[in-house]
N, C-alpha and C positions, 0 to 999 in steps of 0.2 A: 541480394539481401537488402541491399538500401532502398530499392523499390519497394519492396515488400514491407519494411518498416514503413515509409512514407507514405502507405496506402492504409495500411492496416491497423500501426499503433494509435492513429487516431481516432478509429471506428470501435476497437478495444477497451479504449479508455474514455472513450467517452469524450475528445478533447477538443477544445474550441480553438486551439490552433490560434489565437492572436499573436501577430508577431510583436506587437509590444509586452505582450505575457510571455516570450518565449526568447530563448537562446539559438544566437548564430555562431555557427562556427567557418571561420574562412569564407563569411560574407552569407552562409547560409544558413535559414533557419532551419531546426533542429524538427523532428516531427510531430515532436508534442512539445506543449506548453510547461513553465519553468514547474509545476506543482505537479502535473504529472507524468514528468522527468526523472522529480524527486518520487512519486509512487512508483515508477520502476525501478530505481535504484535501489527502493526500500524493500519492496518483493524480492529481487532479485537478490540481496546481501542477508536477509531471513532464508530464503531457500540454501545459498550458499553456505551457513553460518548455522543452521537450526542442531547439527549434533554437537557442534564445540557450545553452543551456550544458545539457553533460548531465554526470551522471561516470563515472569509466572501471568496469569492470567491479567491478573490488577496493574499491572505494570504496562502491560499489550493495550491495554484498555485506554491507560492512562498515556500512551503515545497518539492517541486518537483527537486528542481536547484540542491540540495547537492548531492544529488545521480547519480544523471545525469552527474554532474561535476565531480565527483568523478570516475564514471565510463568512461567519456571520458579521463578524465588524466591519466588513465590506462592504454585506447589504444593505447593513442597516445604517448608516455613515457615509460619507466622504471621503474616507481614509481610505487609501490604495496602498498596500504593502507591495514591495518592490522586487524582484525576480528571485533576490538569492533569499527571502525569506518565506518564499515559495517555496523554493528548492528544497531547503530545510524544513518546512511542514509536510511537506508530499513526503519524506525520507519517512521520519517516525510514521506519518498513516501509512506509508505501504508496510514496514513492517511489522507495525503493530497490530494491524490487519490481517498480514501474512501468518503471524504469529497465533494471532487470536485463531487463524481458521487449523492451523495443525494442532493447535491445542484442542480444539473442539473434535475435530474430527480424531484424536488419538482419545479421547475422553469415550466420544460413540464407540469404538473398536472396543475399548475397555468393556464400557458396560453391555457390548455383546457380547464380549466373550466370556463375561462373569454370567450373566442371565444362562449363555450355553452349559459351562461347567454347572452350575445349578439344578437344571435342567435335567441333564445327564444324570447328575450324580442323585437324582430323585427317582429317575424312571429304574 
């Protein structure tokens, strides 16, 4: 398994793997970097967490802005935010993303299945 992670989460993610951007554990670096650390975490706790509570669209959306912000004042600036508020941006985007796409995709199922019964109940 830890090969697999070390080869793979960062081909997945897309991750530049800098070990100044990234967390060691017991002297070693982690496989992805501190922001897309926090994007797994954040997947992974929406997937786990989506029937005890999800949030509504606007709210999904609105976990999107930190990271993004955060990433543009980087490029645009000098300012270097520091691992753990990495961490914590990458959490809200991964599940706010996570979120937004079961919202979407439970919305499409919806409106096929309404078009179907419609549909039906015409022919």
């Amino acid at each position: 398994m830890r090969d697999w992670a070390y080869k793979w989460l960062p081909i997945i993610f897309g991750c530049h793997c800098r070990p100044e951007r990234s967390f060691f554990l017991h002297g070693k670096q982690l496989p992805l970097c501190a922001r897309c650390t926090g994007e797994l975490v954040g997947i992974l706790t929406a997937v786990g967490s989506w029937w005890l509570w999800h949030p509504s669209a606007a709210l999904a959306g609105s976990m999107l802005v930190p990271l993004i912000a955060d990433g543009l004042v980087q490029l645009c600036t000098t300012y270097e935010s520091r691992n753990l508020r990495r961490l914590w941006t990458g959490i809200l985007f991964g599940y706010g993303l996570t979120a937004l796409f079961f919202l979407s995709t439970a919305w499409v199922f919806r409106q096929g299945r309404d078009l179907g019964l419609a549909w039906r109940a015409g022919a």
